[in-house]
N, C-alpha and C positions, 0 to 999 in steps of 0.2 A: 582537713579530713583525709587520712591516706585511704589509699584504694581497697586496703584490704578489709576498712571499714563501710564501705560503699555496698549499698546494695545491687545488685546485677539486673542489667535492663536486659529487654527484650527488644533486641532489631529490627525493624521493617525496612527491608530496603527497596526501594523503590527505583524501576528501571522504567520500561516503558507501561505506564501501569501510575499515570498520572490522577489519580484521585482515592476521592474517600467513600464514593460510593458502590457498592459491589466489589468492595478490595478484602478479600477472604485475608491477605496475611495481615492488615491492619486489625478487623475484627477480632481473629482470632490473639492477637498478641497484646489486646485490650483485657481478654478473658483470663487471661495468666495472674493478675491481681501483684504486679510488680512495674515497673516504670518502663517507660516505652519510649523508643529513639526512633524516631520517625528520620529516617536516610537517602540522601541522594548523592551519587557522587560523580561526578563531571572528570571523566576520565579523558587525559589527552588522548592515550593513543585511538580513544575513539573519533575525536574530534578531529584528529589528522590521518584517520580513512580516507581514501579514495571513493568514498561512496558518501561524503559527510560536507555539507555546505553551511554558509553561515547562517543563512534562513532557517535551515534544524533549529540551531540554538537560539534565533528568537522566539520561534515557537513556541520550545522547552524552557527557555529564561520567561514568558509569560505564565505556560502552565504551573511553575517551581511556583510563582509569585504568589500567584491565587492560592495552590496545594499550601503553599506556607501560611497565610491568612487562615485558610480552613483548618487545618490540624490548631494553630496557635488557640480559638476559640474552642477548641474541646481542650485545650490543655498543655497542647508540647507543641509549637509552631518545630519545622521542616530542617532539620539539620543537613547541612550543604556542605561537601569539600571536596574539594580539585583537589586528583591524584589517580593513582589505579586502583582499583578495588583491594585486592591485598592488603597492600602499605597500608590504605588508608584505612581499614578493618584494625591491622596492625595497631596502629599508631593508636587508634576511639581505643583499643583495650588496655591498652599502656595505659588511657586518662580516666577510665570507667570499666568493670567487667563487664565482660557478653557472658550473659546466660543462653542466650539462642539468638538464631538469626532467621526471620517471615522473609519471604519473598517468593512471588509469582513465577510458575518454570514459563520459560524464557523461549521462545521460538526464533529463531534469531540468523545471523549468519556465522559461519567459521570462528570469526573471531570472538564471535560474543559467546560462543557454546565454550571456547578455547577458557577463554577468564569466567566464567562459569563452574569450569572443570576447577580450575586454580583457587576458587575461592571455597570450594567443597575441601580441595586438599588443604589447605588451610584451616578449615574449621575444626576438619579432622582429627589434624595434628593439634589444633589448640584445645580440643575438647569442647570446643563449643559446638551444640545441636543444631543441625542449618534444615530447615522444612520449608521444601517449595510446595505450592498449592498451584490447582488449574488456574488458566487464568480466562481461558474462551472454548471454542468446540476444539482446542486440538487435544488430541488423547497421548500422553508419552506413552512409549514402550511396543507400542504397536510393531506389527512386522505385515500386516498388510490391513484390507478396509474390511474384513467380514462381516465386523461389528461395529464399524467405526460411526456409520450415518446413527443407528440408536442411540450410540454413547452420547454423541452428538447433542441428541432432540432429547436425552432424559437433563442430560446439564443446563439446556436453554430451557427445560420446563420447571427447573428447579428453583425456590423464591429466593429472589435477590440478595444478598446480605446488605444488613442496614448500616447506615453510620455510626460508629459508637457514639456513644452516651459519652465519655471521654476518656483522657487518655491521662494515664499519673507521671508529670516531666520526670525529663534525668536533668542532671545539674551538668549542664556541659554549655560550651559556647556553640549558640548552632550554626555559625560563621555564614559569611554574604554569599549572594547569589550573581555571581559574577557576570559581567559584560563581555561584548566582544573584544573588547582592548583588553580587559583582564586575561580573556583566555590566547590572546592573542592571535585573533578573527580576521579577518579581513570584514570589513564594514559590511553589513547586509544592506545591500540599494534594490531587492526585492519587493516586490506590492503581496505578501500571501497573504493567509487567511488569520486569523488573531485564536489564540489559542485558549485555552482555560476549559475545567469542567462546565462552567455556568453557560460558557458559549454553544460546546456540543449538546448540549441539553435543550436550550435556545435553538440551534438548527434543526434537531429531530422534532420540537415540536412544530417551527412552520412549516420543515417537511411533509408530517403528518396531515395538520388539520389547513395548510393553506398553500405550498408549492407543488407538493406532490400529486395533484391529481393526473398528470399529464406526463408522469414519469416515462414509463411502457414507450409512450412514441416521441416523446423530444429529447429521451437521455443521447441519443446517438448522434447529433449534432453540438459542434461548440455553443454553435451561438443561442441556441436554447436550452444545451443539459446547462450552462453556465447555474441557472436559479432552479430547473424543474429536479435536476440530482442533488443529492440530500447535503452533500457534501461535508459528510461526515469523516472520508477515511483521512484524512489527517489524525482526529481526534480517534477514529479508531484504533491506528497508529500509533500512538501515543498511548492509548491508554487513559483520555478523559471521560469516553466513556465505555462501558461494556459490551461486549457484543450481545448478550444476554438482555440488557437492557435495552437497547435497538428491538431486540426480537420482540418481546413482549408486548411492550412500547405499540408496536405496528400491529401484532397480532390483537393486540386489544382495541384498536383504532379499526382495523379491521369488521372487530366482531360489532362494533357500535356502530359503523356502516351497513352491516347486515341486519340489523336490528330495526332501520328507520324503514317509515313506510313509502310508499312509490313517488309520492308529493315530496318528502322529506331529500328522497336519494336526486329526485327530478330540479330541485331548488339546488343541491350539493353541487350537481354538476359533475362534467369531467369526467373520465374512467378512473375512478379512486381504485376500487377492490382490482381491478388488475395490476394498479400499479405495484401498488403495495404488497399484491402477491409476488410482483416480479421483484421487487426491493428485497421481500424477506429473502428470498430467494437467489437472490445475489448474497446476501450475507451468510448464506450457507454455503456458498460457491468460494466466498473470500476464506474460510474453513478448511472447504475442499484443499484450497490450494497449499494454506498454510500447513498443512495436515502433512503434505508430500516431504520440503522441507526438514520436518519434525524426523520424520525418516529416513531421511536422505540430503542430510546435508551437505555433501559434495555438489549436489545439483549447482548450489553457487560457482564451481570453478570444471565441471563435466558435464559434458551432453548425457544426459537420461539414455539416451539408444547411443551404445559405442560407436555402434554401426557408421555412425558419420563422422566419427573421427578425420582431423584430416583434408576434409569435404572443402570447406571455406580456408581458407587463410588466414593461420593463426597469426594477430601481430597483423599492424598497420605499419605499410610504409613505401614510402612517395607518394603513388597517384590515390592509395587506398587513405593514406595519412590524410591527404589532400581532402578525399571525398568526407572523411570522419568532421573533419574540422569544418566543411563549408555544411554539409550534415547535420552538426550541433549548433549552429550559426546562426539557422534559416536558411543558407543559399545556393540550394539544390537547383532552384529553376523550376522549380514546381511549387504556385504558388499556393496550394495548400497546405501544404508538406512545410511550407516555408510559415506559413504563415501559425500553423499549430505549433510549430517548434519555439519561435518568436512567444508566443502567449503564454509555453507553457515556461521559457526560461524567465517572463517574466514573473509570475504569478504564481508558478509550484503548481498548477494543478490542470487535466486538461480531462474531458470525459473519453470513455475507453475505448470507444472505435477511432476514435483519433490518435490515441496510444499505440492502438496495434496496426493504424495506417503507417504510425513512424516509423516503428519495430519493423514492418514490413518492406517498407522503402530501403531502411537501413539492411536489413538482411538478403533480402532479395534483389532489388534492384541494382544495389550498391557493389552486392555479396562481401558485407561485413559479418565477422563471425558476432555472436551477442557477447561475447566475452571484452571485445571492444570498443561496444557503445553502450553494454551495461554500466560501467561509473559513471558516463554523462547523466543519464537518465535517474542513476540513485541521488545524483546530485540536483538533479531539477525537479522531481518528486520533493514535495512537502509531504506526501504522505507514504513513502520509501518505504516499502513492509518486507523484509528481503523474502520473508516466504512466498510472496504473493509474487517479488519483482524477477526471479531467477524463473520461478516456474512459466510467469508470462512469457519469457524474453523465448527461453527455449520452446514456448509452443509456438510462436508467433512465428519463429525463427525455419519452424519442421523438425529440431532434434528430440522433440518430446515422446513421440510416438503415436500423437493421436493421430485416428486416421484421416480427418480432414486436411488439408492444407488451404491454408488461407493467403493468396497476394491481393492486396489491395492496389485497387488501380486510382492512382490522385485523382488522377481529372475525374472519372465519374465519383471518387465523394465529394471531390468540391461542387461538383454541377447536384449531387443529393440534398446535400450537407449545407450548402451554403449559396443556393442556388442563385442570389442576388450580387452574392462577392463580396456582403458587407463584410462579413469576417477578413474573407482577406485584405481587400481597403485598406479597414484598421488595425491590423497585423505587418501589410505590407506596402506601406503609405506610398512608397515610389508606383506602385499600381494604382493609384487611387484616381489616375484621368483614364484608363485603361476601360472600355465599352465592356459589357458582361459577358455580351459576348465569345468575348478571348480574354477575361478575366481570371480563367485556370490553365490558359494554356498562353499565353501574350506571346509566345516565341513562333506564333503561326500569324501572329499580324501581318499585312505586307509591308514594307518596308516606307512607303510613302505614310501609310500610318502611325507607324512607328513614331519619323518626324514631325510627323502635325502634331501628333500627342508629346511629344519630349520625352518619348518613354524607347531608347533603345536599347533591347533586346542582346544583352554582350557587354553591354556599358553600365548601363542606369541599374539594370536587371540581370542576372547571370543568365545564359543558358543553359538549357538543360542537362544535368549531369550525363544521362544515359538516355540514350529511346526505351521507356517502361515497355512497352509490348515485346521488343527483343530480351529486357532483361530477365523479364516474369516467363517469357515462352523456356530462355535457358538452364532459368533458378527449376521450374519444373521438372527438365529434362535431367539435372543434375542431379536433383532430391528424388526425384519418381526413381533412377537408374538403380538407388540408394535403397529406397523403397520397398522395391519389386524382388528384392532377392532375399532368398529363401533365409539363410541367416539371418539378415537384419527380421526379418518375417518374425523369427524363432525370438529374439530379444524384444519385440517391438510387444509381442506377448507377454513377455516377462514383467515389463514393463506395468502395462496394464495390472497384470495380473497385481501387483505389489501396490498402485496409486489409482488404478481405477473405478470407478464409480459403483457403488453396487445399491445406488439408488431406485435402480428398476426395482429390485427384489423385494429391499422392505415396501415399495408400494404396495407391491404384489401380497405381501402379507395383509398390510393394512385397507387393501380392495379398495383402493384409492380409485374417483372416478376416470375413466379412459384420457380424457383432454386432457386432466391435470399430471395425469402419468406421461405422457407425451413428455408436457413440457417441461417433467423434472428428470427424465432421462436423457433432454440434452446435454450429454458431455463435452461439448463442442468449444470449451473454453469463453465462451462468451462473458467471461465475466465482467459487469459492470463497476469501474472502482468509484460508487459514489456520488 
């Protein structure tokens, strides 16, 4: 049959936006009443980013698997090809016409807005109709947040779109879904989390009815947000499941806690309705941040306040190189630091106050600029959201403009955080005869110590990169200097003014009660990933 007998499918293409359920371009490309190409395409040059490890792609080689079983059962299983987006557009039209192309707009970084831009010009020029749909609370087009938190709260109040009824195939080969020797990976020897819709779905539901009750006060610790955080943002990430779907999900758990009577809530246990307000609430903050991004895409490679241009030291090298590498290592000599870094390079995921413990060490302590230990970190992140990771890096870091600054000092979160040592122990096994004592700080043992234990301090163990109280008094001095002046003043406003919060406000409309306006007026970045 030549092509120009063929009837014209309708494309879904599929990016980060791994499922079938609340996938607006899939629904709607069901509803067209012509054949549907269900798409993914495994683009090298994304795969050989500097922010891209091979754990990504087991991830996403799991979620393809499952997404291809589920589309195949309504009809058209998941057509797959390695290339760039273009060509490979290109190439499907050459074997089948495009009547149009579905896909979700895209929040993303530089490069992925870049091949975005290109695949529009493309359509353009071929005549084919390309329609991106929302795909969570970010709003395109924006130029600041006046209206952004409403837009927000009418999308997450709006009913989920269903899975279709089914999908009428196109006659094409939907070709394999490739390994890492095919993409040619270097072998993934990470432990992360296993990917698929049916899993994140599985995780928000023990989150809901059976881990989550003790969110609120053990997400801030490893060794207990490990199970009490819901640990979804991979799969948010991705795209297994919606953010809309989280909300509801929780807010409907919620209301069915509010509902029981005192015996009921007395038998449940725990602090459920705080947690869970503070979860929703984090997934409006995960929004917030993505939202900036959506705006402001440079934030990937420029500090948000110019004003610190400069400030830190663009570029690693010698002793800074030194600190980067033993940094991403674990072997700073602070065995928190060391030992969060160790967990999180094995496992892709660590909770957020330990995140921006490391951020903090790294920036302040180290005084690395984030532009240089931003790719370790996209690469150790299983759940790498560049919206969420530039805007973290730069608040963690001081160049964002909020007004707090945050240095985290290691040894009191370890002595918080992990107050027995187990974490570190089994993170940093060479401490593991090391008394609790001096288990976050072992470079104050005496030295006769030391030798009884086998554990010397230089040798077994590094010492300490820097004295934190001299680094943290200087990073102060440097950023406050930066701070305090009337310019950066005038930008630090500007700022705001374009990304900041205007949450107090619609409270204030909706006469939201006092406490609860409190707590959703902190802008303080705390956002929890999960």
């Amino acid at each position: 049959m030549g092509k120009q007998r063929q009837t014209p499918v309708h494309v879904v293409w599929f990016k980060r936006d791994l499922r079938v359920l609340d996938h607006a371009p899939l629904w709607w490309a069901t509803q067209m009443e012509a054949p549907v190409l269900p798409l993914y395409i495994a683009e090298p040059s994304f795969l050989r980013a500097h922010n891209f490890d091979p754990a990504h792609w087991s991830f996403t080689q799991a979620c393809l698997a499952e997404l291809r079983d589920q589309l195949a059962g309504l009809g058209q299983p998941l057509v797959v090809r390695v290339g760039e987006a273009v060509q490979t557009l290109q190439s499907l039209s050459r074997q089948i016409p495009i009547a149009k192309i579905w896909a979700h707009e895209e929040t993303t970084h530089l490069q992925g807005y870049a091949r975005d831009r290109k695949v529009a010009e493309w359509a353009k020029a071929q005549g084919v109709e390309l329609t991106l749909l929302p795909k969570n609370g970010v709003v395109r087009g924006l130029t600041n947040r006046d209206e952004w938190e409403e837009r927000r709260e009418e999308r997450m109040r709006d009913v989920q779109i269903p899975v279709p009824e089914g999908l009428r195939p196109s006659p094409i080969v939907i070709g394999r879904i490739p390994d890492h020797t095919q993409l040619r990976l270097r072998r993934d020897k990470r432990q992360t989390q296993p990917g698929g819709e049916k899993e994140a779905h599985r995780l928000l539901q023990t989150f809901l009815e059976e881990r989550g009750s003790e969110y609120i006060t053990q997400m801030s610790s490893p060794v207990t947000g490990e199970d009490a955080c819901s640990r979804l943002s991979p799969h948010l990430a991705y795209g297994t499941i919606s953010v809309r779907t989280a909300v509801q999900a929780t807010q409907k758990r919620i209301r069915a806690i509010n509902k029981m009577d005192s015996d009921e809530r007395e038998a449940l246990g725990g602090r459920w309705t705080q947690s869970l307000r503070a979860f929703e609430s984090r997934l409006a903050w995960r929004d917030h941040f993505m939202q900036k991004i959506e705006m402001q895409p440079d934030i990937e490679t420029e500090n948000l306040v110019r004003a610190f241009d400069g400030l830190r030291p663009d570029g690693t090298q010698g002793k800074a190189q030194a600190w980067l590498e033993a940094w991403e290592q674990g072997e700073t000599g602070y065995p928190m630091v060391d030992a969060c870094m160790r967990y999180l390079n094995k496992t892709g995921w660590l909770n957020f106050r330990m995140r921006a413990m490391l951020v903090s060490f790294a920036a302040h302590d180290l005084w690395l600029h984030w532009r240089g230990f931003a790719p370790h970190l996209a690469r150790a992140f299983l759940d790498y959201e560049p919206g969420i990771h530039y805007s973290q890096l730069q608040m963690q870091s001081g160049t964002a403009g909020n007004k707090t600054l945050r240095i985290y000092d290691p040894l009191k979160q370890g002595q918080e955080y992990d107050h027995d040592g187990a974490f570190v122990r089994r993170w940093v096994p060479e401490l593991a005869a090391v008394p609790t004592s001096f288990i976050h700080a072992p470079h104050l043992m005496p030295d006769a110590m030391q030798k009884s234990l086998g554990v010397i301090v230089g040798s077994d163990y590094p010492r300490p990169l820097v004295d934190h109280k001299k680094a943290a008094k200087l990073a102060k001095e440097r950023l406050g200097a930066v701070r305090h002046d009337p310019i950066a003043e005038e930008e630090f406003e500007m700022v705001r003014q374009m990304h900041g919060s205007r949450r107090a406000a619609v409270l204030a409309r909706k006469k939201k009660p006092s406490h609860e306006a409190r707590e959703s007026e902190k802008d303080d970045g705390q956002l929890r990933l999960f």
